[in-house]
PDB file of N, CA, C and O in Angstrom:
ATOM      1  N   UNK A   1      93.620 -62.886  84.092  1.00  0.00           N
ATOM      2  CA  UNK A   1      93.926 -61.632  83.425  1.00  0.00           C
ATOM      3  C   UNK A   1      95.409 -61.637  83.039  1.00  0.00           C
ATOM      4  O   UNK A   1      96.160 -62.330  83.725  1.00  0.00           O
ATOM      5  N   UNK A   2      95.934 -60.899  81.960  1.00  0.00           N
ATOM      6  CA  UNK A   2      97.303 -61.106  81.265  1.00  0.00           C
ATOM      7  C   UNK A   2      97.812 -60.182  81.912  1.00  0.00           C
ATOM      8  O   UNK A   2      97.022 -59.284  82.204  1.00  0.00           O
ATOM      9  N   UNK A   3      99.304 -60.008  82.400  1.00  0.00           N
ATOM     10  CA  UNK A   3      99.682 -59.159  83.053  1.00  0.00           C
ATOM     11  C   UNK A   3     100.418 -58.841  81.704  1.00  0.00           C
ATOM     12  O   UNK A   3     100.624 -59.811  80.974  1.00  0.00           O
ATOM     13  N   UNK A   4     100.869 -57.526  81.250  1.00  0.00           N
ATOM     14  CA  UNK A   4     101.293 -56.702  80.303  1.00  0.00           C
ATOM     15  C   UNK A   4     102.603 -55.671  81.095  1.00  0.00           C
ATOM     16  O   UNK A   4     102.482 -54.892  82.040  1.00  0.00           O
ATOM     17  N   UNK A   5     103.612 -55.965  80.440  1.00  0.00           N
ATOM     18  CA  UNK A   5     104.923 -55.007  80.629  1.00  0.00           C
ATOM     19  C   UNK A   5     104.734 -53.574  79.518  1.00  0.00           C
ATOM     20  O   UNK A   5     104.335 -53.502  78.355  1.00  0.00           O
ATOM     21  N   UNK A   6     105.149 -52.693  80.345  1.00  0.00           N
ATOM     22  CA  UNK A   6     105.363 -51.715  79.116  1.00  0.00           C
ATOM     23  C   UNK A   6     106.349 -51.266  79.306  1.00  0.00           C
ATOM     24  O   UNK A   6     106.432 -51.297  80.534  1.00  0.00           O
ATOM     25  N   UNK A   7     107.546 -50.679  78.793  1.00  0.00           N
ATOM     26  CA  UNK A   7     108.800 -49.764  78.866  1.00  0.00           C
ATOM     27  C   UNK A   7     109.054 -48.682  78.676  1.00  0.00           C
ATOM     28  O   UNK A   7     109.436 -48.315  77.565  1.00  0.00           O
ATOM     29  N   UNK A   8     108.910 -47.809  79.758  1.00  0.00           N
ATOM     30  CA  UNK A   8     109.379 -46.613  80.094  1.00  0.00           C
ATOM     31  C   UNK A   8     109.869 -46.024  78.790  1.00  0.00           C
ATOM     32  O   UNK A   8     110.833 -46.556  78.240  1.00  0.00           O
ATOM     33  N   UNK A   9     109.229 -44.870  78.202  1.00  0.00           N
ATOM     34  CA  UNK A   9     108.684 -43.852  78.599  1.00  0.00           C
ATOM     35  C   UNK A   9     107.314 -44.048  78.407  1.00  0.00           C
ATOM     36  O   UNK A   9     106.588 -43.211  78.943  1.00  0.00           O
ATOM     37  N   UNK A  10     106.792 -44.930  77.785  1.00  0.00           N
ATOM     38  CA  UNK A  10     105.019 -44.856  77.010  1.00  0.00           C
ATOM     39  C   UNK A  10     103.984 -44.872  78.052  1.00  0.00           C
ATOM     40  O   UNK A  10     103.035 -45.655  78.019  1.00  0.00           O
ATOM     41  N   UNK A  11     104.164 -44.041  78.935  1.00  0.00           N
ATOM     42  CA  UNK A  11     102.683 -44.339  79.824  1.00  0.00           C
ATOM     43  C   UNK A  11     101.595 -43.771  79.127  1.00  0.00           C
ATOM     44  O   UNK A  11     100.426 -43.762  79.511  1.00  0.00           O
ATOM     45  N   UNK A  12     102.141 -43.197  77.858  1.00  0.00           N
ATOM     46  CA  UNK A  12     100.496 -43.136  77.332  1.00  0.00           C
ATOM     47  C   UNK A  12      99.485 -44.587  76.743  1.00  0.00           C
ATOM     48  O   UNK A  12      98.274 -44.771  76.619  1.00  0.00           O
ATOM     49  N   UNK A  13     101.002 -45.618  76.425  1.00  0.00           N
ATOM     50  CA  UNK A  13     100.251 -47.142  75.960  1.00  0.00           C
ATOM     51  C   UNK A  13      99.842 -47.780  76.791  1.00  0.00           C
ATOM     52  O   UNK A  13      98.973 -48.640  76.648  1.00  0.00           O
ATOM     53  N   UNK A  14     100.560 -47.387  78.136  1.00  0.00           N
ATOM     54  CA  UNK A  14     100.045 -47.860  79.480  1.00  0.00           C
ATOM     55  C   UNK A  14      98.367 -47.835  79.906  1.00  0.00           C
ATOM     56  O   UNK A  14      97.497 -48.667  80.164  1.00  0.00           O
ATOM     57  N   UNK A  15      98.508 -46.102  79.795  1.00  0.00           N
ATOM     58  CA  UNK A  15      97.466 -45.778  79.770  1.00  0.00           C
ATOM     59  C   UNK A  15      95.677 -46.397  79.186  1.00  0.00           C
ATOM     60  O   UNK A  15      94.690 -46.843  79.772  1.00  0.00           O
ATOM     61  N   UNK A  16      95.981 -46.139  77.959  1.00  0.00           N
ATOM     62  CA  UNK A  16      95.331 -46.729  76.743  1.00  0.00           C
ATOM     63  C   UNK A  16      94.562 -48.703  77.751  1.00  0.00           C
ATOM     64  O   UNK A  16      93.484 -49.161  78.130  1.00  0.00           O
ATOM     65  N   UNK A  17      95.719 -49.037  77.714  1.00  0.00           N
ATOM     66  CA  UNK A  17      95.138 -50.878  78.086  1.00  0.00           C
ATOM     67  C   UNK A  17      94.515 -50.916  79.674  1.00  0.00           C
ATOM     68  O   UNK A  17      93.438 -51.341  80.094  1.00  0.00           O
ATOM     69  N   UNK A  18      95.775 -50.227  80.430  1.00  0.00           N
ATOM     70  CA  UNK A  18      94.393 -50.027  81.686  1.00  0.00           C
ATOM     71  C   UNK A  18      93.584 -49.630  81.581  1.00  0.00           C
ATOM     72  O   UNK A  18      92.878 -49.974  82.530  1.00  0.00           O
ATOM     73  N   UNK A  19      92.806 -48.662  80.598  1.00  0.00           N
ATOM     74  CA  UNK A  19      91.455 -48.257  80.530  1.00  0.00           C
ATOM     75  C   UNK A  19      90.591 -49.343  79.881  1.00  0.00           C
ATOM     76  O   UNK A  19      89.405 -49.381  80.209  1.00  0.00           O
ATOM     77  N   UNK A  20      91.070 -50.245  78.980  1.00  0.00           N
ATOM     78  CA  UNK A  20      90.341 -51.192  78.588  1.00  0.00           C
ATOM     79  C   UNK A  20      90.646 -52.362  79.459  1.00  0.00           C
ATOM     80  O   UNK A  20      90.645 -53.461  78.904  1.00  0.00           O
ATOM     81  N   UNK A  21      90.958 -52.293  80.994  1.00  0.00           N
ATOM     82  CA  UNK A  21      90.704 -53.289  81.538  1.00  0.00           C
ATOM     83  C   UNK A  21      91.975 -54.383  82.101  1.00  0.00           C
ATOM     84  O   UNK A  21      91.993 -55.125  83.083  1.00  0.00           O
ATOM     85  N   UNK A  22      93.084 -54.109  80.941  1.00  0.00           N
ATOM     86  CA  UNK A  22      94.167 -54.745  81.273  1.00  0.00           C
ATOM     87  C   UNK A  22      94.739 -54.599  82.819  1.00  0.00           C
ATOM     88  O   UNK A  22      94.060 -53.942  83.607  1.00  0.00           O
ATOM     89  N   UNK A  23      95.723 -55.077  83.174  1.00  0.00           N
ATOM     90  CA  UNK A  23      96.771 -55.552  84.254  1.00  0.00           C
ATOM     91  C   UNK A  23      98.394 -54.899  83.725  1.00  0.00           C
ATOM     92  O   UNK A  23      99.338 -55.610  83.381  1.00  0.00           O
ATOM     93  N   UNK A  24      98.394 -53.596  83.767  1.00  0.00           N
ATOM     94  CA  UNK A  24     100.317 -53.518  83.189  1.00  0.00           C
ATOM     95  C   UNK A  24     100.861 -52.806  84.066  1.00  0.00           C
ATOM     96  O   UNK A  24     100.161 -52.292  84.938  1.00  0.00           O
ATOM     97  N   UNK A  25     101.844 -52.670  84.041  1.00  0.00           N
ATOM     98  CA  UNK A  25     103.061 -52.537  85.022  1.00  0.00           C
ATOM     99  C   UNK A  25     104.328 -51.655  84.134  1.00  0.00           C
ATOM    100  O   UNK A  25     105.035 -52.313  83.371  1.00  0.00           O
ATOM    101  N   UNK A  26     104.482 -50.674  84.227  1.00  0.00           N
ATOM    102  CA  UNK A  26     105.558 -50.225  83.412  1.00  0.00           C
ATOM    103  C   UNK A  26     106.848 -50.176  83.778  1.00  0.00           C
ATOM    104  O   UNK A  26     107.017 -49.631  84.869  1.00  0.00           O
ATOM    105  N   UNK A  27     108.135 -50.687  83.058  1.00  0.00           N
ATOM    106  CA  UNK A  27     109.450 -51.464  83.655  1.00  0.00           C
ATOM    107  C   UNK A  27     110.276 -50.664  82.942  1.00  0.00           C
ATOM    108  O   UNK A  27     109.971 -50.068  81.910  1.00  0.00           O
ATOM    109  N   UNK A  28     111.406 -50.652  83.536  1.00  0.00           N
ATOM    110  CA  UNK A  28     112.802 -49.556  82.917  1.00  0.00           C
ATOM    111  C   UNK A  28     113.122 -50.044  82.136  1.00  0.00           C
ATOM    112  O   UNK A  28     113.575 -49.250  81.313  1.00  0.00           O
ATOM    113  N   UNK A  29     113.211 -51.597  81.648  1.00  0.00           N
ATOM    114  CA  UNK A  29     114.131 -52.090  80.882  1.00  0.00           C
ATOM    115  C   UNK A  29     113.669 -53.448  80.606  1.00  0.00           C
ATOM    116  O   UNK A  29     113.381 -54.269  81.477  1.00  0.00           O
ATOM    117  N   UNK A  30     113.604 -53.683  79.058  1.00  0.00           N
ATOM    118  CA  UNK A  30     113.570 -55.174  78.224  1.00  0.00           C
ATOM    119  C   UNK A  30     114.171 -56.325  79.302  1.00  0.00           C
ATOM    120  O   UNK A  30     113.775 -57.477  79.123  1.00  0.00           O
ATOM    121  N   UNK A  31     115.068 -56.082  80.365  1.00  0.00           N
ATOM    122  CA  UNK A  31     115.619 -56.402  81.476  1.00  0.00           C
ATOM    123  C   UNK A  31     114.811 -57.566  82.533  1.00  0.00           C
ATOM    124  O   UNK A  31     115.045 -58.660  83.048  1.00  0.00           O
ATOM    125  N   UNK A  32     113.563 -56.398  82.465  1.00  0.00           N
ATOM    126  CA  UNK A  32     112.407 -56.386  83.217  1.00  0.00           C
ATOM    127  C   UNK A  32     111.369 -57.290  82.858  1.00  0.00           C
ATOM    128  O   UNK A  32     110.690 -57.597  83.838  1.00  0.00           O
ATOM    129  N   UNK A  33     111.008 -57.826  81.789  1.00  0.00           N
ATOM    130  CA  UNK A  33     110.468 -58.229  81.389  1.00  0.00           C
ATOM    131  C   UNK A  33     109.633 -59.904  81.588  1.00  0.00           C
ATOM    132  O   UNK A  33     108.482 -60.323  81.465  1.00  0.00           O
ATOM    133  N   UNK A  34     110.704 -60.370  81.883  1.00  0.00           N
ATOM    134  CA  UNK A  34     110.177 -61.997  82.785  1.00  0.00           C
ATOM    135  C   UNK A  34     108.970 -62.037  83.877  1.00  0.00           C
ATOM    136  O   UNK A  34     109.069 -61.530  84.994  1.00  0.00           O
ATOM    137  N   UNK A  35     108.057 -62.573  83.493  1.00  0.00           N
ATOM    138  CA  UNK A  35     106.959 -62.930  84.454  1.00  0.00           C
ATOM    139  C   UNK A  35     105.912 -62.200  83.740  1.00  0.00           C
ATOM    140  O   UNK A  35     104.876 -61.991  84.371  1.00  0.00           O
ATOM    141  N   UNK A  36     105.971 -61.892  82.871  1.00  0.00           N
ATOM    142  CA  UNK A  36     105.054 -61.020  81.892  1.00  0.00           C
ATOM    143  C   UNK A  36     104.397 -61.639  80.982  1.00  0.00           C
ATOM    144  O   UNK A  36     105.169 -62.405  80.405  1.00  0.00           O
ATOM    145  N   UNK A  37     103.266 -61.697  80.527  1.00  0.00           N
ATOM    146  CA  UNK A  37     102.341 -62.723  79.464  1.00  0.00           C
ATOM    147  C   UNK A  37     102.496 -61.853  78.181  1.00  0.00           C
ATOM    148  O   UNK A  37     102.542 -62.456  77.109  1.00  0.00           O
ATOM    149  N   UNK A  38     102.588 -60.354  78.186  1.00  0.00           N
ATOM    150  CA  UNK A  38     103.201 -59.517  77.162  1.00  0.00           C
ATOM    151  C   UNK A  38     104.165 -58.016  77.169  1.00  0.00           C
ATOM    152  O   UNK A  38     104.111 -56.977  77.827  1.00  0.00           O
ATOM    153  N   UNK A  39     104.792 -58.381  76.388  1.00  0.00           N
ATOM    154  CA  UNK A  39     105.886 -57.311  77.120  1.00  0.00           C
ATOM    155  C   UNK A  39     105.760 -55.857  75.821  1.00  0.00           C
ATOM    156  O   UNK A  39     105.347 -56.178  74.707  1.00  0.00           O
ATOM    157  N   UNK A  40     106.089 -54.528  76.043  1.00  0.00           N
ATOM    158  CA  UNK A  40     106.080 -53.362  75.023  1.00  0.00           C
ATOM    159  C   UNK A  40     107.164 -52.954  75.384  1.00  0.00           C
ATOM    160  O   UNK A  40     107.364 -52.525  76.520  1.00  0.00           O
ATOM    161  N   UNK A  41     108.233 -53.035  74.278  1.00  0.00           N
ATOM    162  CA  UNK A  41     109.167 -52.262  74.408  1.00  0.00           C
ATOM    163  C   UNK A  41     109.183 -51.332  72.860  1.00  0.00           C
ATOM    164  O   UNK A  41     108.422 -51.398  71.895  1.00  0.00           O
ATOM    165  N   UNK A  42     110.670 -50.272  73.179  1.00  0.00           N
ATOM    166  CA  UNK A  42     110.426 -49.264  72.010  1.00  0.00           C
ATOM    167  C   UNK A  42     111.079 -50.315  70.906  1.00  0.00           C
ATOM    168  O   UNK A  42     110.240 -50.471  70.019  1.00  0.00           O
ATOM    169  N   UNK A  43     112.345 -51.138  70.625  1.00  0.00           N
ATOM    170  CA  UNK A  43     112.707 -51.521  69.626  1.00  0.00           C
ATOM    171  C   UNK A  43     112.608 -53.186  69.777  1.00  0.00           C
ATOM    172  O   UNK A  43     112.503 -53.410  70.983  1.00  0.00           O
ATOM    173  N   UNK A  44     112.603 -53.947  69.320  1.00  0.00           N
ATOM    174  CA  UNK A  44     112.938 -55.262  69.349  1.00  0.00           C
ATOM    175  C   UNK A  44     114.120 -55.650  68.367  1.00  0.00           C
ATOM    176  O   UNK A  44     114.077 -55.539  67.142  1.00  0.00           O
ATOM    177  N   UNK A  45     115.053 -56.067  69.027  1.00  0.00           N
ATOM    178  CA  UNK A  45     116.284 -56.612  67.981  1.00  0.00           C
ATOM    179  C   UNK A  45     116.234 -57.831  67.403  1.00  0.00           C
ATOM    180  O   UNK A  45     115.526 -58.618  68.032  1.00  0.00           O
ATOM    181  N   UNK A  46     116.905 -58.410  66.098  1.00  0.00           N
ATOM    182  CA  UNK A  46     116.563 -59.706  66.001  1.00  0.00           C
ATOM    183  C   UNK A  46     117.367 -60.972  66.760  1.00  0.00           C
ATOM    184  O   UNK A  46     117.159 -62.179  66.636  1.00  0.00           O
ATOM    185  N   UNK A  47     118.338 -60.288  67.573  1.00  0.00           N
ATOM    186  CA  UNK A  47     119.343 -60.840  68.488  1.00  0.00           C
ATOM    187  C   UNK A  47     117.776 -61.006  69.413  1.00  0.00           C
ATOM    188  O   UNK A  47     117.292 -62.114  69.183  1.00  0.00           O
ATOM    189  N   UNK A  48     117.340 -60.581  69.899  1.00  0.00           N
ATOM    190  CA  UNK A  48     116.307 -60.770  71.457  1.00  0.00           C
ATOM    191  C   UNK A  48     115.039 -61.938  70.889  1.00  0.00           C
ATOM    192  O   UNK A  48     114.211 -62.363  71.695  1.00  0.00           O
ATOM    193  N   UNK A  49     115.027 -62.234  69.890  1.00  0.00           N
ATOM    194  CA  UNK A  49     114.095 -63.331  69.293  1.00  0.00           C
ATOM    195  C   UNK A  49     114.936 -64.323  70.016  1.00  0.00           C
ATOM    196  O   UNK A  49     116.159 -64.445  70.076  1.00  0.00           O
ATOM    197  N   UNK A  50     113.607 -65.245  70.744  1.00  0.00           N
ATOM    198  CA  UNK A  50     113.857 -66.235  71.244  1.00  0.00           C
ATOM    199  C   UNK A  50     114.019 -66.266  72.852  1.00  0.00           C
ATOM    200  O   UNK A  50     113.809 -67.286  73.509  1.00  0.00           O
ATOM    201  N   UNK A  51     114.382 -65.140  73.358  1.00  0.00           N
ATOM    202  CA  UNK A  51     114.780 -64.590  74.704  1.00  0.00           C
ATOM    203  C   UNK A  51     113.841 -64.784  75.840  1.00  0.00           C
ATOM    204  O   UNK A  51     113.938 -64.945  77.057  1.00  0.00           O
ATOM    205  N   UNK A  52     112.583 -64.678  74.664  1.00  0.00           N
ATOM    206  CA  UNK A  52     111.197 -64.360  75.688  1.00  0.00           C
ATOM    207  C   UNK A  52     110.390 -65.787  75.269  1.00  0.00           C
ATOM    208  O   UNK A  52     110.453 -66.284  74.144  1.00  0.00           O
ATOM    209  N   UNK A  53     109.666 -66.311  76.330  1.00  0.00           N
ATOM    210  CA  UNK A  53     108.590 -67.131  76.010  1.00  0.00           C
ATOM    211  C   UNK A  53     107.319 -66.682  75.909  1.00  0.00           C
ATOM    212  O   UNK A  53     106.339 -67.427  75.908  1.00  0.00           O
ATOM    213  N   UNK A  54     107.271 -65.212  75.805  1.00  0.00           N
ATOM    214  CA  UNK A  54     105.914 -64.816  75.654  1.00  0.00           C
ATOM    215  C   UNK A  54     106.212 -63.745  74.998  1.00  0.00           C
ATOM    216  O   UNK A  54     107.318 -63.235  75.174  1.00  0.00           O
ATOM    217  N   UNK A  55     104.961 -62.983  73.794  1.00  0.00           N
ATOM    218  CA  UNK A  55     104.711 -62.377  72.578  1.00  0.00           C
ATOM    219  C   UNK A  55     105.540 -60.915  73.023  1.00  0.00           C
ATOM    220  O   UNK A  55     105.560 -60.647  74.225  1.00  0.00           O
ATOM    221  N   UNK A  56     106.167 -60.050  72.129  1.00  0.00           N
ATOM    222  CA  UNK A  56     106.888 -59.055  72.384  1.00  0.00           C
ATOM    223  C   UNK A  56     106.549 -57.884  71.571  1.00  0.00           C
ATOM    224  O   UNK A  56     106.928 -58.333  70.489  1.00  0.00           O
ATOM    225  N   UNK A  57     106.145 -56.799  71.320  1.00  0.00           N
ATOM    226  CA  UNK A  57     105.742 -55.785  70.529  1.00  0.00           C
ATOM    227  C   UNK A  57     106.473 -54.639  70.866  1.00  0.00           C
ATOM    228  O   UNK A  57     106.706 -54.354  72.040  1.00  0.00           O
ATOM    229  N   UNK A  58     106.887 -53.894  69.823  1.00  0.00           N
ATOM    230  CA  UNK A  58     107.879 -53.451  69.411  1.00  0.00           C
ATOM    231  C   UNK A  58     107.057 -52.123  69.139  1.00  0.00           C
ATOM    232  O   UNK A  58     106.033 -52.156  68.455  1.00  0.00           O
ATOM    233  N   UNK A  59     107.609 -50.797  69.775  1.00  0.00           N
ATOM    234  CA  UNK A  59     106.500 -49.489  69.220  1.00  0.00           C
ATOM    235  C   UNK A  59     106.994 -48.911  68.480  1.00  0.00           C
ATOM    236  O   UNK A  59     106.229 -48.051  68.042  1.00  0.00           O
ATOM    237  N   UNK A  60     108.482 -48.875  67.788  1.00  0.00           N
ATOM    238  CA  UNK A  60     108.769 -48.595  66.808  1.00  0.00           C
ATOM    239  C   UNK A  60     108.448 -48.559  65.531  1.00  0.00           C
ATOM    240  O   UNK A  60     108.688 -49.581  64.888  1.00  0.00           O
ATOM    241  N   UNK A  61     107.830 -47.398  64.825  1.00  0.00           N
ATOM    242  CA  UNK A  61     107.305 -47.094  63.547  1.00  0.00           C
ATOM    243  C   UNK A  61     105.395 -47.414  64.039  1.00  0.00           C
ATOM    244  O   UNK A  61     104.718 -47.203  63.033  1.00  0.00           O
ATOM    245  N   UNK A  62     104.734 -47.725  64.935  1.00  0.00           N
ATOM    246  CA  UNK A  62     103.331 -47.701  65.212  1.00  0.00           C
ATOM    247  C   UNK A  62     102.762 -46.999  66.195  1.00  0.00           C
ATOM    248  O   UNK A  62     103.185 -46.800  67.334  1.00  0.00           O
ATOM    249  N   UNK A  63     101.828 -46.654  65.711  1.00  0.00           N
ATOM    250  CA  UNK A  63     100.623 -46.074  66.399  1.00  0.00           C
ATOM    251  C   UNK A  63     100.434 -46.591  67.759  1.00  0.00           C
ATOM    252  O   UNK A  63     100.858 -47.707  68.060  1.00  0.00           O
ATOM    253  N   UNK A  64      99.724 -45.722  68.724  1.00  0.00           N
ATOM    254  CA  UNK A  64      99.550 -46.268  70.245  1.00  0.00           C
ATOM    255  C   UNK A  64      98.501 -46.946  69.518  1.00  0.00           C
ATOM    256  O   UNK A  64      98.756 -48.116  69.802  1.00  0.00           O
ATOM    257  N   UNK A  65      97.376 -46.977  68.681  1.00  0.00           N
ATOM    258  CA  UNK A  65      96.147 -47.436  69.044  1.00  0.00           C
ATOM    259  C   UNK A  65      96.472 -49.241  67.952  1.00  0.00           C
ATOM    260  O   UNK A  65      95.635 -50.144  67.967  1.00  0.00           O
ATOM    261  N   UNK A  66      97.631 -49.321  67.260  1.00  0.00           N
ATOM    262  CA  UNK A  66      98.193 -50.541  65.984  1.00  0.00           C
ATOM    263  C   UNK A  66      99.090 -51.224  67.376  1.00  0.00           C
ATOM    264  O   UNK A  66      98.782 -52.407  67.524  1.00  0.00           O
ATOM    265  N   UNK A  67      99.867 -50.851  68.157  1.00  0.00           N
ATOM    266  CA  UNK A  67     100.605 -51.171  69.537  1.00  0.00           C
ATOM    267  C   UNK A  67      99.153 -52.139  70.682  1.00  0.00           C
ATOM    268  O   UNK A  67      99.244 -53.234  71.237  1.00  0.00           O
ATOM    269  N   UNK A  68      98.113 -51.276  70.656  1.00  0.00           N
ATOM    270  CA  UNK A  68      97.094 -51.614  71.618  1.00  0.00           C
ATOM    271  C   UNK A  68      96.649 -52.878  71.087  1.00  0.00           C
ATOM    272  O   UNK A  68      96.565 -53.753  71.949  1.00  0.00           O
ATOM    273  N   UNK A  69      96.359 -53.203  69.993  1.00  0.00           N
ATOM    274  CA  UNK A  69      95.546 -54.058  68.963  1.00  0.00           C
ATOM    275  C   UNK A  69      96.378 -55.091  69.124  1.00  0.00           C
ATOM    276  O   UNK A  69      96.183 -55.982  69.950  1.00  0.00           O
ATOM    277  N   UNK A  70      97.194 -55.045  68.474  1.00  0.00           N
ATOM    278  CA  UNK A  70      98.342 -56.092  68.673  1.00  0.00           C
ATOM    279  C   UNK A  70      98.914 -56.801  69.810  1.00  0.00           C
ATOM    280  O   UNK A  70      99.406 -57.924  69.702  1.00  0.00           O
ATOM    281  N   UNK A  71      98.835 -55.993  71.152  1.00  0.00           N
ATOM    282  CA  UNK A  71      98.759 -56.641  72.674  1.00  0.00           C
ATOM    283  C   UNK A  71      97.835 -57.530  72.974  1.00  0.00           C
ATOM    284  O   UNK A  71      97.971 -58.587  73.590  1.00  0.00           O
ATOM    285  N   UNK A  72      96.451 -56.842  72.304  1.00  0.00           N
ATOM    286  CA  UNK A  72      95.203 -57.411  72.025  1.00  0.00           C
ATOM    287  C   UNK A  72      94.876 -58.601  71.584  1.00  0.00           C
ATOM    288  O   UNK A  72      94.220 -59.439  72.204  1.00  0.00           O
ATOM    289  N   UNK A  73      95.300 -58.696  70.568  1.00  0.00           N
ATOM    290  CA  UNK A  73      95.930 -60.143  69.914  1.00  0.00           C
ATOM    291  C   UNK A  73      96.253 -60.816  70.304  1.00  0.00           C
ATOM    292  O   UNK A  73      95.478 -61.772  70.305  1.00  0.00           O
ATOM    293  N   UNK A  74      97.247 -60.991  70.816  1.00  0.00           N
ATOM    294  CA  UNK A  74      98.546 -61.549  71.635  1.00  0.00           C
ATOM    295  C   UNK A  74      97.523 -62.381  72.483  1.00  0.00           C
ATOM    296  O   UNK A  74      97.401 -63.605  72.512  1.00  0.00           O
ATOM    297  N   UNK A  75      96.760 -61.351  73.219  1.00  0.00           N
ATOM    298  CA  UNK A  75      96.122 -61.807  74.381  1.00  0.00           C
ATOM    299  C   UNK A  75      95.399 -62.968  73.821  1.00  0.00           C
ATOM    300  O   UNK A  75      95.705 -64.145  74.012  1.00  0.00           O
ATOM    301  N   UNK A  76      94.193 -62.434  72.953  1.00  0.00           N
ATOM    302  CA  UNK A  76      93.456 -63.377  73.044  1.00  0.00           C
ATOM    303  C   UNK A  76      93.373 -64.753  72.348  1.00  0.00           C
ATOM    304  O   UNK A  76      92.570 -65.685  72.335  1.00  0.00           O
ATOM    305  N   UNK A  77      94.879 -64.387  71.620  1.00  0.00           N
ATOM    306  CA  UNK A  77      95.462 -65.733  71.030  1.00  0.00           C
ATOM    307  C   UNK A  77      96.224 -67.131  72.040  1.00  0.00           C
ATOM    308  O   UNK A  77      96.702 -68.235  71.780  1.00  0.00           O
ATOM    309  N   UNK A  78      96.009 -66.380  73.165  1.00  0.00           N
ATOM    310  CA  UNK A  78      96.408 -67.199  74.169  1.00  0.00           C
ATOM    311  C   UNK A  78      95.870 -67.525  75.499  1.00  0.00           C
ATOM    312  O   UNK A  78      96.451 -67.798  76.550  1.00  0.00           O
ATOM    313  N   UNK A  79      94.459 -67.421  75.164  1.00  0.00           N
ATOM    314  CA  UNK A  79      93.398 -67.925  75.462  1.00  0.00           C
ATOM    315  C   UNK A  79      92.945 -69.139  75.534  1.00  0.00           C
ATOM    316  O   UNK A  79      91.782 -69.345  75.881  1.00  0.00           O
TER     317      UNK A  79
END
């Protein structure tokens, strides 16, 4: 199972993936993020490309349910 970061404040995206089953953990800070198969934070900079070895989604300007999909993805692209 993918363990999933989310960043404080969105426990509603939190919400949303534990009900479909996911593994997430919600973290104060982009900080936080290591040991995570996918991480949600609110902005992604283009300075933080590269930072992470695993997929990063950004909730800025999307929908909880375009945010969910896209974790979704992530996941099962790395399968």
């Amino acid at each position: 199972m993918a363990k999933i970061a989310v960043e404080k404040p969105f426990d509603d995206i939190k919400e949303v993936l534990e009900g479909k089953g996911h593994q997430v953990d919600l973290v104060n800070s982009d900080q936080e993020l290591k040991g995570y198969d996918v991480g949600v934070v609110r902005v992604q900079n283009d300075s933080d490309t590269g930072l992470y070895d695993f997929p990063i989604v950004s909730v800025e300007g999307a929908s909880i349910e375009e945010v969910v999909a896209q974790v979704e993805r992530y996941i099962e692209l790395s399968k």
